[in-house]
C-alpha angles and dihedrals in degrees: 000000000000120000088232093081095059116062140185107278096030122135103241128198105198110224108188130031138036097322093046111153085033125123131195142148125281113251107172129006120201095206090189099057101031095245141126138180109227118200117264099006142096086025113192128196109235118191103210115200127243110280140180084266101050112032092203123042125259143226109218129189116224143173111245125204131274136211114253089235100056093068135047132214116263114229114184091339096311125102109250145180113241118220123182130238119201126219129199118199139166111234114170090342101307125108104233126194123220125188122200132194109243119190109228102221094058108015096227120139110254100192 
């Protein structure tokens, strides 16, 4: 699955890992290696080192990123594929092409 399907804001079902069955929004999205935090899940314990700031180090709980295939897109509340559907059309002259996200179950345009 490419990572181009899924975007920031999206509503996200994991479908594989510890939080397997969970769903959250999409915060960040790394195109070039197929990965995306979601908010909330595959949380990680980092231990930050003493600073300037904080005088004594810190344990801080983070999302971590997630491979793209391992969640899938939610449509009206169901996890669904996404397809794509491309347009031609004629704008000033010019025959421009549009591409559209289509999710798969139901066939209706998401953006």
């Amino acid at each position: 699955m490419s990572s181009s399907k899924i975007k920031k804001g999206d509503r996200v079902e994991i479908i594989a890992g510890k939080d397997k069955g969970k769903s959250g929004k999409v915060l960040e999205v790394d195109k070039k290696k197929s990965r995306l935090i979601v908010e909330g899940r595959n949380m990680v314990t980092k231990h930050k080192k003493p600073s300037k700031n904080k005088q004594s180090g810190e344990i801080v709980k983070m999302e971590n990123y997630i491979h793209a295939s391992n969640v899938m897109y939610v449509h009206k509340g169901k996890p669904t594929r996404i397809g794509f559907t491309v347009e031609k059309r004629e704008v000033d002259g010019k025959i421009v092409t549009i591409k559209h996200r289509v999710a798969k179950s139901t066939g209706e345009q998401i953006d």
